[in-house]
C-alpha positions as CSV (number, residue, x, y, z in Angstrom):
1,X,92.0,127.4,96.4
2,X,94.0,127.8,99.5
3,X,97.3,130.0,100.3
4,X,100.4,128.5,101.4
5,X,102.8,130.6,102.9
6,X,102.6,133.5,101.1
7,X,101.4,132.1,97.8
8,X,98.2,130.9,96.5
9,X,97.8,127.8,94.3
10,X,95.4,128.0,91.4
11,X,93.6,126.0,89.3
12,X,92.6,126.8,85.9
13,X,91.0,125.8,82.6
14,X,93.7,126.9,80.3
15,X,96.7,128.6,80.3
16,X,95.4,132.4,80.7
17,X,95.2,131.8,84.5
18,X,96.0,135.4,85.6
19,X,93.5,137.8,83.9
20,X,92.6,141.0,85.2
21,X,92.8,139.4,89.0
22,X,96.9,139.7,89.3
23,X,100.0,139.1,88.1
24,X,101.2,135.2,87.5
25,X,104.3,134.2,89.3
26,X,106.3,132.2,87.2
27,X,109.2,131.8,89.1
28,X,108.0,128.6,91.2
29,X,107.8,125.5,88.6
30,X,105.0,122.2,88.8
31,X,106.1,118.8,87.7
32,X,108.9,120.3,85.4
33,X,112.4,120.2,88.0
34,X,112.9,123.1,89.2
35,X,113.6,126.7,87.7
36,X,117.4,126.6,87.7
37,X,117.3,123.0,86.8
38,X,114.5,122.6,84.4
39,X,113.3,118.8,83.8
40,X,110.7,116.7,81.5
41,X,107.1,117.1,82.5
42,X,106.7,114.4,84.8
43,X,104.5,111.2,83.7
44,X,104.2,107.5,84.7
45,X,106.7,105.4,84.1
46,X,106.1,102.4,81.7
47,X,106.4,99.5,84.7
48,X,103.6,99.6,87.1
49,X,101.3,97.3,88.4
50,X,99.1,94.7,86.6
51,X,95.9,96.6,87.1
52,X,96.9,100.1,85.8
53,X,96.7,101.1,83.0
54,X,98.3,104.8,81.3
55,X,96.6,107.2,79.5
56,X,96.8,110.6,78.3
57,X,100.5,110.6,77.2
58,X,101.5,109.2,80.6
59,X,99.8,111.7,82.5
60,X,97.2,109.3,83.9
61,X,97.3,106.0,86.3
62,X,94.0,104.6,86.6
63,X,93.5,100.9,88.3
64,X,91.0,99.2,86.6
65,X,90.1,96.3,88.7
66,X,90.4,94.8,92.0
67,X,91.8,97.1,94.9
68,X,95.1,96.6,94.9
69,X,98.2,95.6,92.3
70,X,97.8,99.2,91.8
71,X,101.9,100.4,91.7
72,X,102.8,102.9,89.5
73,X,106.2,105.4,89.1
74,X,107.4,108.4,88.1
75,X,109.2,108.0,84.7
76,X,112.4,110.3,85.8
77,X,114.0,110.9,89.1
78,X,112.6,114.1,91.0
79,X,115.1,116.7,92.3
80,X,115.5,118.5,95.3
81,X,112.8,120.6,96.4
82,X,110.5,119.7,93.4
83,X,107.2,120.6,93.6
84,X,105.5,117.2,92.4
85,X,101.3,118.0,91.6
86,X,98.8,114.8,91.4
87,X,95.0,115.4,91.2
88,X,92.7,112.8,92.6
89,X,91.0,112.0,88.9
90,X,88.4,109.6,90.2
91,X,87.7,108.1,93.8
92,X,85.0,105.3,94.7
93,X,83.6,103.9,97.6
94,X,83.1,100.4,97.8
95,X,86.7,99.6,98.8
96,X,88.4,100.6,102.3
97,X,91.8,102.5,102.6
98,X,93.0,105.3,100.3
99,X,96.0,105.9,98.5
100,X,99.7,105.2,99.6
101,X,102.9,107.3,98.8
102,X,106.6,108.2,98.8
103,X,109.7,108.2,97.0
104,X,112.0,105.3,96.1
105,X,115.8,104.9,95.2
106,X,114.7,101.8,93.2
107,X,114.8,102.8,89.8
108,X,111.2,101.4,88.4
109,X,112.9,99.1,85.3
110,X,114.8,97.1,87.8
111,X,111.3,95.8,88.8
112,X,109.5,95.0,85.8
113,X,110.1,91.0,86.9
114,X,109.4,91.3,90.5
115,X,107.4,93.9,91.0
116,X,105.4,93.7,94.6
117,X,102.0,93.4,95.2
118,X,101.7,96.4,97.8
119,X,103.2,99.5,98.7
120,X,103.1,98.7,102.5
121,X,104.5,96.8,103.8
122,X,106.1,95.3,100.2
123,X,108.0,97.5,99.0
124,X,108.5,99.8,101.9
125,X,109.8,96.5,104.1
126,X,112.8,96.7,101.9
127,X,115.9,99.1,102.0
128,X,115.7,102.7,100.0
129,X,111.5,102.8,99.9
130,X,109.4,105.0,101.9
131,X,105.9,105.8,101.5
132,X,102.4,105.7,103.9
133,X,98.8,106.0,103.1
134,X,97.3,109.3,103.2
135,X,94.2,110.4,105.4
136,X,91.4,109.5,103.7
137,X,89.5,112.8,104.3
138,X,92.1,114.4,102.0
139,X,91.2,112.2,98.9
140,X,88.5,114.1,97.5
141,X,88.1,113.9,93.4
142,X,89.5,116.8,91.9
143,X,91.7,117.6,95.1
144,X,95.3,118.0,94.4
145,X,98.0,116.7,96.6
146,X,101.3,118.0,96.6
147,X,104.4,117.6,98.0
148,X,108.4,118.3,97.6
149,X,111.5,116.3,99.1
150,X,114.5,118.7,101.1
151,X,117.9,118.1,100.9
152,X,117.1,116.8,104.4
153,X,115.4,113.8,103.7
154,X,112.3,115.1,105.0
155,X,109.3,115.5,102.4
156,X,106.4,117.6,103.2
157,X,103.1,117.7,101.6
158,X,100.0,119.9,101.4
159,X,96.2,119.8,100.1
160,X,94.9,122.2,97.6
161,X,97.7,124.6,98.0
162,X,97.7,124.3,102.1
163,X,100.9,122.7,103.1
164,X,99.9,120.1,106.2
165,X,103.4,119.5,107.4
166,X,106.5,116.5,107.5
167,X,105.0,113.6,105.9
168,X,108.0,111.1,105.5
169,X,111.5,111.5,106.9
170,X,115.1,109.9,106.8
171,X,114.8,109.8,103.1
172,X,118.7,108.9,101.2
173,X,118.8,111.9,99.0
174,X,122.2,111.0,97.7
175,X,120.8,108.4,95.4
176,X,117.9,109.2,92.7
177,X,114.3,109.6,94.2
178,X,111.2,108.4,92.1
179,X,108.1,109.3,93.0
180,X,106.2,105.4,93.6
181,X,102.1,105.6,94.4
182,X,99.8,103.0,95.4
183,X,96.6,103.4,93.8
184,X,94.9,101.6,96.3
185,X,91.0,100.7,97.6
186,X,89.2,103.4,97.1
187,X,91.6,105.9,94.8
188,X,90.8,104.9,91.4
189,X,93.3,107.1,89.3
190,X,95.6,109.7,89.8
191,X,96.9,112.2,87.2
192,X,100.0,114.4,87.1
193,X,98.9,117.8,87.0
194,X,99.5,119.2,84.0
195,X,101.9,123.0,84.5
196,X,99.6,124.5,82.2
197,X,96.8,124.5,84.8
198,X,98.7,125.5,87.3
199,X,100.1,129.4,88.4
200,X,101.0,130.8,91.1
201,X,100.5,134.5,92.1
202,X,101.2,136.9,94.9
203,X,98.9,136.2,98.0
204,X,96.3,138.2,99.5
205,X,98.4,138.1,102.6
206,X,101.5,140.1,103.4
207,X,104.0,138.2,105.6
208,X,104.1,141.0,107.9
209,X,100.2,139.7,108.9
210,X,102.1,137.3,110.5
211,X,105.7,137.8,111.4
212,X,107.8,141.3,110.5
213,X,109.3,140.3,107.0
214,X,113.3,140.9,106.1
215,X,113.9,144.1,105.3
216,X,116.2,142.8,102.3
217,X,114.6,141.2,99.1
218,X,114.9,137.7,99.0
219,X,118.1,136.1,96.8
220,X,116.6,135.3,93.5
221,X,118.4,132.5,92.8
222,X,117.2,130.8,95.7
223,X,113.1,132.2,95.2
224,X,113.5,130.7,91.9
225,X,113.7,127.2,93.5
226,X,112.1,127.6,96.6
227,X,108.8,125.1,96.5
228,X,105.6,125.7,97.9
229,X,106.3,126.8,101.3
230,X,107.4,130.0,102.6
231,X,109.8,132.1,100.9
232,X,111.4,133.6,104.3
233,X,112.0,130.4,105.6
234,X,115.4,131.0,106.7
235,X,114.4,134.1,108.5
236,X,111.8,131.8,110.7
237,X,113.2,129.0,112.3
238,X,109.6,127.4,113.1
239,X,107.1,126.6,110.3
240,X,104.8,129.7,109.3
241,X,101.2,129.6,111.0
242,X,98.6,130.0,108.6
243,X,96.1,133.4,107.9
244,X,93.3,131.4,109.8
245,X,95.1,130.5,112.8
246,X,97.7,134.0,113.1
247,X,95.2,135.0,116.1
248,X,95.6,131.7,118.3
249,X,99.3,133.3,119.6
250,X,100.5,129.8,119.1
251,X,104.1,130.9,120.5
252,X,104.3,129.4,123.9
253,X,106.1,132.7,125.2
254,X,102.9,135.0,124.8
255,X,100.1,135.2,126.9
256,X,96.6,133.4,125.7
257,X,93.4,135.3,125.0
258,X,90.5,133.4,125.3
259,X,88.6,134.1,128.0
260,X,88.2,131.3,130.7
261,X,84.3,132.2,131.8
262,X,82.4,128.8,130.6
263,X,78.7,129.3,131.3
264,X,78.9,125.9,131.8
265,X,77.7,124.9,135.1
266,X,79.3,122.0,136.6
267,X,76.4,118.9,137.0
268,X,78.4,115.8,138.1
269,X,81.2,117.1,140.3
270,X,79.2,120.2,141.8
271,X,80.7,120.6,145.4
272,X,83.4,118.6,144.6
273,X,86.4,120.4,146.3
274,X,89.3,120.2,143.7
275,X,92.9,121.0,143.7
276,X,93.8,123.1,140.9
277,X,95.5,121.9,138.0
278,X,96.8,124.3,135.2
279,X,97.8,123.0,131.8
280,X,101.3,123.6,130.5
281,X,102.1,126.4,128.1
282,X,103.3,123.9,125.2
283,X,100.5,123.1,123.2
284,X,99.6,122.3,119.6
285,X,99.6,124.6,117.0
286,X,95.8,124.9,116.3
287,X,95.1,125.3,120.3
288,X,94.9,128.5,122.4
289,X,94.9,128.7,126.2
290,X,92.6,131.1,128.8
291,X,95.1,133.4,130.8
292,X,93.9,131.1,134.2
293,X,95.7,127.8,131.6
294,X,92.2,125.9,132.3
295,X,90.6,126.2,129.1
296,X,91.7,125.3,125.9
297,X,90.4,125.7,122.6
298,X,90.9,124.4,118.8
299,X,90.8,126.8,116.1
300,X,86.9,126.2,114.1
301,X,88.5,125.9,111.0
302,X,91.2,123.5,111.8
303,X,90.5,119.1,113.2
304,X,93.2,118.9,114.6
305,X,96.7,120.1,116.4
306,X,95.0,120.4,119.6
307,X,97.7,119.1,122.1
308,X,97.5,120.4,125.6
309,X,99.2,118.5,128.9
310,X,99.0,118.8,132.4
311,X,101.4,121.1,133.9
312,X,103.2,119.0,136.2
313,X,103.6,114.7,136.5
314,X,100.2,112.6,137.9
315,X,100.5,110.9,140.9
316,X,98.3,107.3,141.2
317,X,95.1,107.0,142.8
318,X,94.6,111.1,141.4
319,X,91.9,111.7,139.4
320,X,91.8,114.5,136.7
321,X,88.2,115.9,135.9
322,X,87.8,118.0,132.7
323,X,84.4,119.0,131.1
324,X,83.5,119.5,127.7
325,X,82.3,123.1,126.5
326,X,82.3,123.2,122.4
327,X,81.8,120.6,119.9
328,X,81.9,120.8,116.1
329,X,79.4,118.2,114.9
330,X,80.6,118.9,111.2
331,X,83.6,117.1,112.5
332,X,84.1,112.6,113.2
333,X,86.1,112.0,116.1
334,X,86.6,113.4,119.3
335,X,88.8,114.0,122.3
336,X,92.4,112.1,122.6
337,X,93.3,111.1,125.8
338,X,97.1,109.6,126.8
339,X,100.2,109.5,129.1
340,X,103.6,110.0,128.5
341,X,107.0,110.0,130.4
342,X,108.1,113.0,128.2
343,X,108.3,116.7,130.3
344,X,106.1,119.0,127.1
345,X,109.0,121.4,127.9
346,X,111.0,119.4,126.0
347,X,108.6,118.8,123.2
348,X,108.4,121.8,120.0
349,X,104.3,122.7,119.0
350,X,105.6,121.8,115.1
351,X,106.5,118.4,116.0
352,X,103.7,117.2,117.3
353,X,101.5,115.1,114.7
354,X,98.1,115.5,113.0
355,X,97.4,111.8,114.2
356,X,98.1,111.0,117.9
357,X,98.4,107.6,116.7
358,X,101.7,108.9,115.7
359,X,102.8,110.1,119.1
360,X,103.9,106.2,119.6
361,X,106.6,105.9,117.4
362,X,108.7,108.2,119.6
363,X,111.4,107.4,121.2
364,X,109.7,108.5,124.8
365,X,107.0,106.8,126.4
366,X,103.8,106.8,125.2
367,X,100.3,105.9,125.3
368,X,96.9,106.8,123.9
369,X,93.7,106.3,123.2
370,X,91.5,107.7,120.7
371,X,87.8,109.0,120.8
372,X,88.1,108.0,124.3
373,X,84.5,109.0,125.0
374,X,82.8,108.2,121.8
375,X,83.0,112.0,120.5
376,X,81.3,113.6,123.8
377,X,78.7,116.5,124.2
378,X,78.7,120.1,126.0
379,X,78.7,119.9,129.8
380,X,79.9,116.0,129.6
381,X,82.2,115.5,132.2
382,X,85.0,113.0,131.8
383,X,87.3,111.5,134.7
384,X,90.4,109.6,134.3
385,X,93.1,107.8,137.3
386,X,95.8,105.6,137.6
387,X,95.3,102.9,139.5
388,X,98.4,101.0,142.1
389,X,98.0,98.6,139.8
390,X,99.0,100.6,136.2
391,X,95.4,100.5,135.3
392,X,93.7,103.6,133.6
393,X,90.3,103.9,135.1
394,X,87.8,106.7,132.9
395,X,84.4,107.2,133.8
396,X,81.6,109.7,131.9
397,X,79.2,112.0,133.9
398,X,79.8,110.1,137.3
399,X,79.1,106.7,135.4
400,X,80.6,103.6,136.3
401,X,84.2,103.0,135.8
402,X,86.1,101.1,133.8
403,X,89.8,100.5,132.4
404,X,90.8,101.8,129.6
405,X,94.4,100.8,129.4
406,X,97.4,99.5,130.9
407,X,100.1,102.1,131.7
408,X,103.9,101.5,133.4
409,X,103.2,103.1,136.9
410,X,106.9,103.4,137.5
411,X,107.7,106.3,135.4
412,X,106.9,110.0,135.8
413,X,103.8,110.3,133.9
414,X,102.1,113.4,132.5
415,X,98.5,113.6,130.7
416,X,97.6,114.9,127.7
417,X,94.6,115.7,125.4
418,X,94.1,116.2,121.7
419,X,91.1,118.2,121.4
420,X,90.4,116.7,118.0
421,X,87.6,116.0,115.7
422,X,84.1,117.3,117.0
423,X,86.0,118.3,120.3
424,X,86.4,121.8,119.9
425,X,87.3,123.1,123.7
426,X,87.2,121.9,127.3
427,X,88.4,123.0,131.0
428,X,90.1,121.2,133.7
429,X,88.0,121.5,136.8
430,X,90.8,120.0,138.6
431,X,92.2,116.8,140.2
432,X,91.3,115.2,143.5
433,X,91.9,111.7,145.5
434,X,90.2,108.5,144.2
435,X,89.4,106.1,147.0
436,X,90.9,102.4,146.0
437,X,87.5,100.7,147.8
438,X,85.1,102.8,145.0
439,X,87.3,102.3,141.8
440,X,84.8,99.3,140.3
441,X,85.1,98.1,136.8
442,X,81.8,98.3,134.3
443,X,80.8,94.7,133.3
444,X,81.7,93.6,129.8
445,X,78.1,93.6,129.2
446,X,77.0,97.0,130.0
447,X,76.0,99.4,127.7
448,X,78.3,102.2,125.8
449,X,78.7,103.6,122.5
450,X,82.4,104.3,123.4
451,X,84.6,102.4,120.5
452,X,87.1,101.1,122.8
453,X,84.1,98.4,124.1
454,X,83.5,97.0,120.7
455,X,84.7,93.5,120.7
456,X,85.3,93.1,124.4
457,X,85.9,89.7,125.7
458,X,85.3,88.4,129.0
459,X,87.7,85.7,129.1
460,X,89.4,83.7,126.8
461,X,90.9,80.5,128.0
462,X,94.5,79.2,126.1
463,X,96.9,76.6,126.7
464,X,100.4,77.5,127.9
465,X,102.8,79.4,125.0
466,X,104.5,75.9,125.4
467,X,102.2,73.5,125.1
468,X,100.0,75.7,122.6
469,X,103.3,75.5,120.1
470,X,103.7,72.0,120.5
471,X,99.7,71.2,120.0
472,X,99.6,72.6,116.4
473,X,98.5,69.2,115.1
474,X,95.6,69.1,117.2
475,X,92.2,69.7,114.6
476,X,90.2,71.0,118.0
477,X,90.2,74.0,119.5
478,X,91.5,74.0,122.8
479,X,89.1,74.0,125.1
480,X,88.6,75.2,129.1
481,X,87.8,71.6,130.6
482,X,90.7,69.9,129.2
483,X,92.4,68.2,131.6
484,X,95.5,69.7,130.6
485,X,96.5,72.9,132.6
486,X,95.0,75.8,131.2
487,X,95.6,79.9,131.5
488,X,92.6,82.0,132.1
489,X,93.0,85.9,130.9
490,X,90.8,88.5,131.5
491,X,91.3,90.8,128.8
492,X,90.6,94.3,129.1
493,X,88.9,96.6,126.3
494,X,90.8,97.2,123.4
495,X,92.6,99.9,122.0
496,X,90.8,100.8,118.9
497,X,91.0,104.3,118.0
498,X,88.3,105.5,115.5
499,X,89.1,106.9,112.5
500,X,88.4,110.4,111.1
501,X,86.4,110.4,108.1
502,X,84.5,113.4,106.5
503,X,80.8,114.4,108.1
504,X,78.4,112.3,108.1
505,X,74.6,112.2,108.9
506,X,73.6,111.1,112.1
507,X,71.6,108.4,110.8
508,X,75.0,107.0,109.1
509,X,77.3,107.6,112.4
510,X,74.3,105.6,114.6
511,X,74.0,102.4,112.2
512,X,78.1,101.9,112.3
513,X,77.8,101.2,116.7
514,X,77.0,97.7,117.4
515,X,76.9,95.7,120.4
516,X,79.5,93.0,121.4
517,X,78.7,88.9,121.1
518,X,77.2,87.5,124.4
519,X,80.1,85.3,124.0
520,X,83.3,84.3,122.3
521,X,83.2,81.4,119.7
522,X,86.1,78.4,120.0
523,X,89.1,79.4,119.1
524,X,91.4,76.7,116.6
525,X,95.1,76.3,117.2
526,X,97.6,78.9,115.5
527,X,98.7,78.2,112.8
528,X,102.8,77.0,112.9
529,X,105.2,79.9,113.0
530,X,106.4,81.5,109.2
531,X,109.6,79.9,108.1
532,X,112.7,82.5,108.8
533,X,113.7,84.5,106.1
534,X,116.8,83.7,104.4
535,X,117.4,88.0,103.8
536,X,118.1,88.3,107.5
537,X,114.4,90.0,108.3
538,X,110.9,87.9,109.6
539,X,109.0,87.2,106.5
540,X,105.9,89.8,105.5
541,X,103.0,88.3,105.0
542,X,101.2,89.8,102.1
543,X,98.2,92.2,102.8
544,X,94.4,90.8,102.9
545,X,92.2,92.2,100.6
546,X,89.9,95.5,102.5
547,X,87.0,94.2,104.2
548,X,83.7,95.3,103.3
549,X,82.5,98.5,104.4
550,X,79.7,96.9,106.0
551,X,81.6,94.3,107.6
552,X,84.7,96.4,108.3
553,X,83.4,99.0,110.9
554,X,85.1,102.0,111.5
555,X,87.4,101.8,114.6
556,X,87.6,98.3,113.8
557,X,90.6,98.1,111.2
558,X,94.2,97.8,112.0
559,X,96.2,100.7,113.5
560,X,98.8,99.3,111.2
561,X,97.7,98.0,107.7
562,X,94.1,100.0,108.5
563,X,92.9,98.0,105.6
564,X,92.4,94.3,107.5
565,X,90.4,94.0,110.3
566,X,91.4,93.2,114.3
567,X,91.1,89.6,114.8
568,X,93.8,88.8,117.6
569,X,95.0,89.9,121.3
570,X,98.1,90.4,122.4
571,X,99.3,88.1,125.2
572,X,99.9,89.2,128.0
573,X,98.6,93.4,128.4
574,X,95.1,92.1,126.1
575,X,95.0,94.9,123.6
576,X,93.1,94.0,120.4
577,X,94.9,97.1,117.6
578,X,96.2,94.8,115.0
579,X,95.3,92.0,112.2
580,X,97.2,88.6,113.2
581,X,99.8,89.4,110.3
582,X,100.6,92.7,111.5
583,X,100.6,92.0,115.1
584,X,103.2,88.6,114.8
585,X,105.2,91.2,112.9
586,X,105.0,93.4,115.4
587,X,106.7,90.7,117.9
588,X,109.3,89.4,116.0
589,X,110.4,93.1,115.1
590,X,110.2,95.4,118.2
591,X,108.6,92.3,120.7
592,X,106.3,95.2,122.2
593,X,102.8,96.3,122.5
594,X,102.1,99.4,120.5
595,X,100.0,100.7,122.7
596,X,101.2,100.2,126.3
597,X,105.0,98.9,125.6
598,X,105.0,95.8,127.4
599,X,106.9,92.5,126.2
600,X,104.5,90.1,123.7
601,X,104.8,86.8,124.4
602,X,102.4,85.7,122.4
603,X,99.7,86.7,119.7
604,X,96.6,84.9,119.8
605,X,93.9,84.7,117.2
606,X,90.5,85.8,117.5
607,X,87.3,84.6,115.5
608,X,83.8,86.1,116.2
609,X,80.6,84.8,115.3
């Protein structure tokens, strides 16, 4: 079904898996420890949550009702560099949000009592848990997920026998590591794959396609427990490209092939005269650069890992102009657009993440911005400036501005692009001056299929942080002509990225844009402020149940839960990316936006009509 460095992974029927079509490898072991340490077939453990049930000699989890209470765990500790197999068994789609995973120190009987209602943030908010939700265009039924723990602390995981990359890190591996899964929304049951369907034979590919091999045969006693990932790892230190992508050069130290002639004539900036601007020679891995660094393009086959940057920092008031010259409209999504106080000569192609979303939890300064032009078409020409003020101004095809987002204008700030989704390659044309008189904002009212203008609001009077706190026995909503002293903000668009889903028809990704209310309904006061928690940590509140698809847009869910909808702003940058829970979380925890890093000083709650 796939190859992963060096070896395919196969499914079968039965055990006679090899036939006439090779010879069976037999050295790399599934669900059975590893082969110098041989373990139990792993199965379910006997505690899980109160809407699973186990079948098939413990081979099978399947939730039964509801979308959540759906915990289960392996019944034995997993060892090092285990390669742990679970096939999606059945998947629905009236729920929203996928399935969650990880590995736990908790040993599953110690929670037969008090067992939690969620993965995240239930169990994972507590000390020796680790586990996230997985994309949901991987859980397809009958796909296989698999994944293996290093020595580390950092456990990989891969698709159908295609190894995607680090999935969860800083993982104790000193104590005993179950294996804990959320069967959640719309995974309905998961199975542990039994080793009798599962071989592994020689691939196709020889590593020298790729990188000149060792000319020594690899120690046995280390193939024997090497998982599924390449077997000359040590004589690489960077992760192995795959067959598909070997002719994108990745390696920043060689030269790019693709050719930088367009045939795209320019429509919206002709006889604009621009100063050049290259891109930098780090990139993602999926991406190749023209030999002119203008152009850049995605590998077809690949979604993602299209990172490029500007080659040097952005001063304000400069505009950068790039057009669009491929799209993929088998793809969702589109271009990534962000800033960071990071050089890219310090960054490494492997690190970067299939989800820019990612890019934030970094220790550098960042900021981003999904589908930033509501998955563009060829020729479409997209602008972008900082303003004196902070203030990321985009426009589309010489349209009318309007801010995107709120940067920190006192750092050293480079661009960068993910050319993701139906995105498939662009060019810089080049940068020039923006005069301050002509940068005008587009009225909240305007028109725009662009996500971020979803749920705009014009302005949303509030009382004081102060007096609001003190008013939480008031039963109506505060309102603009009170005579008490009121705050006025104009909040800009928000934040929310769209998600990446499988294709779609057209028909489907036309219904799911909506226009904004003419305006905002009353707001009632917050609610008082969660008691402290007597464990030293603020209190979690527990997750809401997934909206409905219909009501729950896409785009529209948390950046944090992703299974609860937006429904607050965060005073004072304005940037609607978070439910109330996760967002009053988010300020007693790290007391910073997500998105642009300034202090919260308040999170205020949203209703719409």
């Amino acid at each position: 079904m796939g190859n992963t460095n060096g070896r395919e992974l196969m499914i079968a029927d039965g055990p006679d898996v090899g036939g006439a079509s090779g010879v069976v490898d037999d050295s790399i072991v599934i669900n059975q420890g590893t082969s110098a340490r041989p373990q139990p077939q792993l199965l379910f453990h006997n505690v899980h949550g109160v809407n699973v049930r186990i079948s098939r000699g413990g081979r099978l989890a399947k939730r039964v009702e509801s979308f959540c209470k759906g915990l289960a765990f392996s019944n034995r500790p997993i060892a090092i560099d285990e390669n742990v197999c679970l096939r999606f068994a059945e998947i629905a789609t009236n729920w929203s949000g996928v399935l969650r995973f990880g590995v736990t120190n908790t040993d599953p009987a110690s929670l037969r009592d008090d067992l939690p209602k969620f993965a995240c943030p239930d169990l994972t908010s507590k000390e020796g848990n680790w586990a996230k939700a997985l994309a949901e265009r991987y859980c397809q039924q009958g796909s296989i997920l698999h994944f293996y723990v290093r020595e580390n602390g950092d456990l990989y995981y891969g698709i159908n026998g295609v190894l995607k990359g680090l999935f969860l890190s800083g993982i104790n591996t000193a104590l005993p590591l179950y294996v804990v899964v959320d069967i959640y929304g719309n995974t309905n049951s998961l199975e542990f794959v039994d080793p009798s369907e599962v071989r592994i034979r020689p691939s196709r590919h020889t590593r020298s396609s790729l990188t000149a091999a060792p000319s020594a045969a690899p120690n046995t006693a280390r193939q024997a427990t090497t998982p599924l990932r390449e077997v000359h790892e040590e004589a690489q230190p960077t992760p192995p490209i795959t067959p598909s992508l070997a002719a994108l050069s990745i390696s920043s130290v060689m030269r790019p092939q693709i050719s930088p002639t367009t045939g795209c004539p320019i429509r919206y900036h002709a006889g604009v005269d621009f100063e050049r601007l290259a891109l930098h020679t780090i990139r993602g891995k999926n991406v190749a650069i023209s030999g002119d660094y203008t152009v850049a393009e995605r590998a077809e086959t690949e979604y993602s890992g299209g990172y490029v940057f500007s080659s040097r920092t952005i001063g304000l008031n400069e505009k950068i102009v790039i057009q669009v010259l491929s799209v993929l409209p088998a793809y969702q999504g589109g271009l990534a657009f962000g800033l960071t106080c990071c050089d890219p000569i310090h960054l490494r192609p492997e690190s970067l993440p299939d989800d820019s979303d990612d890019l934030l939890e970094r220790g550098e300064y960042w900021v981003g911005i999904k589908d930033v032009a509501a998955m563009p078409k060829v020729t479409d020409e997209l602008a972008f400036w900082i303003s004196d003020e902070g203030e990321v101004h985009f426009y589309r095809n010489n349209g009318t501005p309007r801010v995107i987002m709120h940067v920190d204008h006192s750092q050293r700030l480079w661009f960068w692009f993910d050319i993701y989704g139906s995105t498939q390659k662009v060019r810089i044309l080049g940068t020039t001056t923006v005069s301050t008189r002509s940068a005008t904002l587009r009225p909240a009212s305007s028109g725009g299929s662009s996500v971020t203008m979803r749920r705009q609001i014009a302005s949303l009077p509030t009382m004081p942080v102060e007096q609001r706190r003190s008013s939480s026995t008031s039963d109506r909503p505060t309102s603009s002509s009170s005579t008490t002293p009121t705050l006025r903000v104009n909040l800009p668009p928000p934040l929310v990225p769209a998600r990446i889903s499988p294709p779609r028809s057209d028909a489907s990704s036309a219904s799911r844009r909506h226009t904004q209310p003419s305006s905002p309904p009353p707001r009632p006061p917050p609610p008082p402020p969660p008691k402290p928690s007597p464990y030293g940590r603020p209190p979690v509140t527990p997750a809401r149940p997934p909206m409905d698809a219909k009501e729950l847009q896409e785009g529209d869910e948390c950046s944090v839960c992703m299974s609860a909808g937006v429904d607050c702003v965060i005073y004072t940058c304005g940037h609607m990316c978070m439910c109330y829970d996760c967002a009053c979380e988010q300020w007693k925890r790290k007391g910073d936006c997500p998105i642009c890093r300034k202090n919260i000083t308040d999170v205020i709650r949203i209703y719409k009509s």
